[in-house]
C-alpha positions as CSV (number, residue, x, y, z in Angstrom):
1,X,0.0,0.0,0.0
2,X,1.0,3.5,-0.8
3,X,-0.1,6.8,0.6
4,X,0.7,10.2,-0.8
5,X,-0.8,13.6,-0.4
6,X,-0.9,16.5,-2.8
7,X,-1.2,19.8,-0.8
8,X,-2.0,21.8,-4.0
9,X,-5.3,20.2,-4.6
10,X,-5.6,18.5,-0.9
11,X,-6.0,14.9,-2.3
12,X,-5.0,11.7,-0.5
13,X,-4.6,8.7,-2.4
14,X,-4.0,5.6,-2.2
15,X,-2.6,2.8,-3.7
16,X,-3.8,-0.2,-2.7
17,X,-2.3,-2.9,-5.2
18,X,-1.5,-1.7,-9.2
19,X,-3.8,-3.3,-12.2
20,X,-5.3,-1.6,-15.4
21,X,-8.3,0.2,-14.4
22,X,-11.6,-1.0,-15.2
23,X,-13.9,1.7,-13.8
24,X,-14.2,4.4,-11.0
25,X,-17.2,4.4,-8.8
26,X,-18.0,7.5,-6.3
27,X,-18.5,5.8,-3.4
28,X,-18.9,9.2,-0.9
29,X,-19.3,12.7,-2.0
30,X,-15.2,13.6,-3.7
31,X,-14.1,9.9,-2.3
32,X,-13.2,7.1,-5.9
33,X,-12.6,4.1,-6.1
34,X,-10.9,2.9,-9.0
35,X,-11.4,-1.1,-9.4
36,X,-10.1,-4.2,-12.3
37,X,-12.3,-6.2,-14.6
38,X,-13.0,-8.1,-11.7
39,X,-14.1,-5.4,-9.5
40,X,-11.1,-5.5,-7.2
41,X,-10.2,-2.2,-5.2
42,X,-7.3,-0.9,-6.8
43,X,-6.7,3.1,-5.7
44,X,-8.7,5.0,-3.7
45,X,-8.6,9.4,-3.5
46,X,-10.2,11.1,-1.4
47,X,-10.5,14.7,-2.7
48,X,-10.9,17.5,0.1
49,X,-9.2,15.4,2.3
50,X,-8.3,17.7,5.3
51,X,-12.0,19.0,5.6
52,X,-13.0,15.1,5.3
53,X,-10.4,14.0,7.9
54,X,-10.5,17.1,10.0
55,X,-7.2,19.3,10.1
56,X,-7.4,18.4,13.8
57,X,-6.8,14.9,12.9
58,X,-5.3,14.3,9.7
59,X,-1.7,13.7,10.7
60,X,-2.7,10.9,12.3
61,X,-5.4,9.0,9.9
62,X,-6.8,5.2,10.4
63,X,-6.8,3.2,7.3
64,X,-8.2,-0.2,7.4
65,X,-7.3,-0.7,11.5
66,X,-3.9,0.4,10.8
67,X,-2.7,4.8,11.9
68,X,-0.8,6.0,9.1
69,X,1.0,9.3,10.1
70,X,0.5,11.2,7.0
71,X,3.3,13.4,7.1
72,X,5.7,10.4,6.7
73,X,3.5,10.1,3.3
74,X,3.1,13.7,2.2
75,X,4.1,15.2,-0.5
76,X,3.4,18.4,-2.1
């Protein structure tokens, strides 16, 4: 898994295994998921991320039971 943020258009994304795209479903208001022909998640962005997080909270973010501290990730 990899997790990188881009400060100029505050969007987290992350990479949760590389494949050829199949589709992109809006699964929350500004939050994709990109999936395979087989409907495997594949990325995942979250656009607006520090007013979805909080700003209170988002150097410290829970993904999938496991705190990431995003500014080991960031990148601008």
């Amino acid at each position: 898994m990899k997790i990188t943020y881009d400060s100029k258009i505050d969007a987290l994304s992350i990479v949760l295994k590389t494949g050829e795209v199949s589709r992109t479903v809006e699964i929350a208001p500004e939050v994709f998921m990109d999936l395979d022909n087989k409907g495997n998640p594949l990325y995942i962005e979250v656009v607006g991320a520090s007013e979805k997080i909080g700003k209170k909270n988002f150097s410290n973010i829970n993904i999938f039971g496991k705190t990431i501290r995003l500014p080991n990730f960031a990148t601008a």
